[in-house]
C-alpha positions as CSV (number, residue, x, y, z in Angstrom):
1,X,7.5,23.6,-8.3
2,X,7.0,22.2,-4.6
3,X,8.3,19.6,-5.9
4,X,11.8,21.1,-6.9
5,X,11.6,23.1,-3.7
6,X,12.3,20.2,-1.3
7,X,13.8,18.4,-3.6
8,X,11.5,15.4,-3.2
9,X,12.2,12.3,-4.9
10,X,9.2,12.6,-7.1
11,X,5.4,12.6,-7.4
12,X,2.8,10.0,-6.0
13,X,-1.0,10.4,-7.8
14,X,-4.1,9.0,-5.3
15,X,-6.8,9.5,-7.8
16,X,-9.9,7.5,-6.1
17,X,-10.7,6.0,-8.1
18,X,-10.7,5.8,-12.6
19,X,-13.8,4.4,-13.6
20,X,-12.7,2.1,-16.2
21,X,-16.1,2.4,-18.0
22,X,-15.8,6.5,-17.9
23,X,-13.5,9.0,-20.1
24,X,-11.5,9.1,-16.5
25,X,-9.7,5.5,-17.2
26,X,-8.3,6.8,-20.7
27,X,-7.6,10.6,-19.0
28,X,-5.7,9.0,-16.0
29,X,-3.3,7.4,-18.7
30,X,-2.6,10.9,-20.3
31,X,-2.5,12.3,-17.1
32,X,0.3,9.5,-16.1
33,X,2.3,9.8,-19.7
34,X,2.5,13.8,-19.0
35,X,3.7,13.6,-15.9
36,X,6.2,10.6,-16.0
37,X,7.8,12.1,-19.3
38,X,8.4,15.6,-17.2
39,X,9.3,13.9,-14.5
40,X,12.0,11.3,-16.1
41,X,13.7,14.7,-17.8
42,X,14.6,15.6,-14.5
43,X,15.4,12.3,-12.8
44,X,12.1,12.1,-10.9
45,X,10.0,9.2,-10.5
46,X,6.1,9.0,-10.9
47,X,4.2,6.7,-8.6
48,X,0.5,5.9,-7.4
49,X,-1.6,4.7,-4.8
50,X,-4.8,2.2,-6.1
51,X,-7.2,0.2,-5.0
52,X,-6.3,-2.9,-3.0
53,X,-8.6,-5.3,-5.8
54,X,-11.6,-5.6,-7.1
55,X,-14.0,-3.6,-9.6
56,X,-13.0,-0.4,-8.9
57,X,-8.9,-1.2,-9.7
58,X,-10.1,-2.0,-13.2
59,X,-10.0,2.1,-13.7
60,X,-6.5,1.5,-13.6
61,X,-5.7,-0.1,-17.1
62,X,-2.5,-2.3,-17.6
63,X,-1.4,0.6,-21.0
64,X,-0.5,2.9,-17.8
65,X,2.3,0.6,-16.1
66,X,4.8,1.5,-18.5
67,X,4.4,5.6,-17.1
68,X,4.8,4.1,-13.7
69,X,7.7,3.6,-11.6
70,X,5.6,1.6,-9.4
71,X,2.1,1.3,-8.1
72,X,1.3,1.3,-4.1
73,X,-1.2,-1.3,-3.3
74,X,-3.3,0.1,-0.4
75,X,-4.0,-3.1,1.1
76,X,-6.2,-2.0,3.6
77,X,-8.5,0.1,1.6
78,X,-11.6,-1.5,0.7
79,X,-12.6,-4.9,2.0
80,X,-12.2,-8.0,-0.2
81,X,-14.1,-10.9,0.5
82,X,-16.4,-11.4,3.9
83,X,-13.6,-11.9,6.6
84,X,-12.4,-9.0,5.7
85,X,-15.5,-7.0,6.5
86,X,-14.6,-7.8,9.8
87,X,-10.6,-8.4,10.0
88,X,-9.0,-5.6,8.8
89,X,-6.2,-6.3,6.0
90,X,-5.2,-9.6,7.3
91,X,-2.6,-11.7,5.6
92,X,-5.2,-13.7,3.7
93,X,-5.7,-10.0,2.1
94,X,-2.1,-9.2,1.4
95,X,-1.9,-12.7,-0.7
96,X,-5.3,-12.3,-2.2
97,X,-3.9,-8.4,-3.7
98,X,-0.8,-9.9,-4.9
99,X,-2.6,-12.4,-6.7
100,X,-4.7,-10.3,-8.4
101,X,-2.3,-7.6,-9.4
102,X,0.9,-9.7,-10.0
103,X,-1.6,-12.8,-12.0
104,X,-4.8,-11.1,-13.2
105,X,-3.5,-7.8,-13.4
106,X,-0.5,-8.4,-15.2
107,X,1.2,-5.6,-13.1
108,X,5.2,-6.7,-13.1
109,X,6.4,-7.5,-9.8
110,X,9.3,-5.0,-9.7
111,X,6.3,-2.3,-10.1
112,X,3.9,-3.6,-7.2
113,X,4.9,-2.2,-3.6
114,X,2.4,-3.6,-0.8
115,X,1.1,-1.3,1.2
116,X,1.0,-2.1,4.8
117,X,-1.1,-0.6,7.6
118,X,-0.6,1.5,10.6
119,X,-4.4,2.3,12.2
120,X,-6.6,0.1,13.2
121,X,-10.5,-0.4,11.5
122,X,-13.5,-1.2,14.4
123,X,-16.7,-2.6,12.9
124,X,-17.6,-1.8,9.4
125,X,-14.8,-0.7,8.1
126,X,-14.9,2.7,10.5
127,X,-11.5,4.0,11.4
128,X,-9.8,2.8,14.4
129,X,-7.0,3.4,16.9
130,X,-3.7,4.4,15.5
131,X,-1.0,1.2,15.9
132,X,0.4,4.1,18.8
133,X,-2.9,4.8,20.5
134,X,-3.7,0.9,20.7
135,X,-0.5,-0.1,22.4
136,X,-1.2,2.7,24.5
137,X,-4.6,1.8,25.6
138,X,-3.0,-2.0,26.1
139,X,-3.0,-3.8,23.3
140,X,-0.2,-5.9,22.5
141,X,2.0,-5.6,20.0
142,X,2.2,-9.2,18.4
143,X,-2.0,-9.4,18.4
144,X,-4.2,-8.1,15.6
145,X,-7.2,-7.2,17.3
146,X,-7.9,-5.6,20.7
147,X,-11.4,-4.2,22.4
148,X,-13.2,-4.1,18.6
149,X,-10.5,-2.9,17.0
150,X,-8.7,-4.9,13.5
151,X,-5.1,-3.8,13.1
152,X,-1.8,-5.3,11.7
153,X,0.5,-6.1,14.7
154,X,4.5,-6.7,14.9
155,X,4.3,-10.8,13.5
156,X,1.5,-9.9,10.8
157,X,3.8,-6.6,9.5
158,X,6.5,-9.4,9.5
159,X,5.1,-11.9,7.6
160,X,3.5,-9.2,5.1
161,X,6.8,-8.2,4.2
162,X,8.0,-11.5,3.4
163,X,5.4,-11.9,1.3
164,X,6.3,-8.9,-0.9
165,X,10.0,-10.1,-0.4
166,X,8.8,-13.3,-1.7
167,X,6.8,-12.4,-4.7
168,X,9.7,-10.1,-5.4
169,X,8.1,-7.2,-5.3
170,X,9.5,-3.4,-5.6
171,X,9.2,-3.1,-1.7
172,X,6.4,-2.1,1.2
173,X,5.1,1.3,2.4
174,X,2.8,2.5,4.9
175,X,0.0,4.5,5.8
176,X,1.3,6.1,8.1
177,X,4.5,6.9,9.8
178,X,2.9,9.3,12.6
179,X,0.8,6.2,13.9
180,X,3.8,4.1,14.4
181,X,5.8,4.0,17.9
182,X,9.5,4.9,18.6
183,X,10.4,1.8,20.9
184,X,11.1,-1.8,20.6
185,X,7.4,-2.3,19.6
186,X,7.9,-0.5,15.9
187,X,6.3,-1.4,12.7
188,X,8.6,0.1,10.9
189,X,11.8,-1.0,12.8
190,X,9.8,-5.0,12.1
191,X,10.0,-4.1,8.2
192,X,13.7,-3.4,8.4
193,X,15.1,-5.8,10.0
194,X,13.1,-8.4,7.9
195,X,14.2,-6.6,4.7
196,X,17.0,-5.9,5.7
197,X,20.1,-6.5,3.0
198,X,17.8,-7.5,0.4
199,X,18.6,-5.8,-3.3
200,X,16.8,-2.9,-4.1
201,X,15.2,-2.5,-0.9
């Protein structure tokens, strides 16, 4: 109903997370089929946010892909592998998450959206700056790190999104708009023009 009441586009699930040794892997995938049949009756999509890799994205089991429109990869939840304890969701990250999704995965690439950061992380893996707040306090825009705080700046966002451009995937999206800026040093205004033109996009 809130749906149909401002017309959104459709409905995105952040379950956190299926245990795919628990009833919870099996009930996500009727949960999913339910929702994606009602929602394809009335031309509305069905979409979630999982895991970045790992254990824990094993809850999500490949029978559910076909009652997906596509899957948001939240690469910059959970750390995978030891730099990334400290670096938060470098590009080493973004092509590790691919990999696994797109190769072990079997997810399709025209499902798999990568999901891209805003915020910054400061020691282990506690919640940073917003991108905003960190230019604001005098970090740069084309660095990644700045007083203890790990974040994605303007060349990193770049080359993220010619990854997913690359591995032809469905597209990027972010957590989260309100930590982004409304000048020349924009996230957001980085992942247009770079995608900019391209099918689909």
């Amino acid at each position: 109903t809130y749906m149909q009441t401002y017309h959104f586009n459709g409905i995105d699930l952040d379950w956190e997370y299926p245990d795919e040794n628990h009833r919870s892997a099996d009930d996500y995938i009727q949960l999913c089929k339910s929702l994606y049949i009602q929602l394809h009756t009335q031309n509305k999509e069905l979409t979630a946010a999982v895991v970045s890799a790992g254990k824990k994205a094993y809850g999500i089991k490949e029978e559910v892909y076909k009652y997906m429109d596509w899957l948001n990869i939240m690469v910059y939840d959970g750390d995978y592998g030891p730099q990334e304890i400290k670096h938060h969701s470098p590009y080493s990250m973004a092509v590790a998450c691919l990999d696994f999704w797109l190769n072990e995965r079997k997810l399709p690439a025209n499902k798999c959206v990568l999901g891209l950061p805003f915020y910054a992380k400061k020691g282990q893996g506690n919640f940073g700056f917003s991108y905003k707040k960190l230019l604001e306090a005098g970090a740069s825009s084309l660095d990644d790190y700045w007083n203890g705080h790990y974040y994605n700046g303007k060349i990193t966002i770049a080359n993220k999104t010619k990854l997913a451009l690359d591995k032809k995937c469905a597209g990027v999206m972010v957590w989260e708009m309100s930590h982004d800026t409304n000048d020349d040093n924009s996230l957001f205004k980085v992942i247009h023009q770079v995608s900019k033109g391209k099918k689909g996009w």
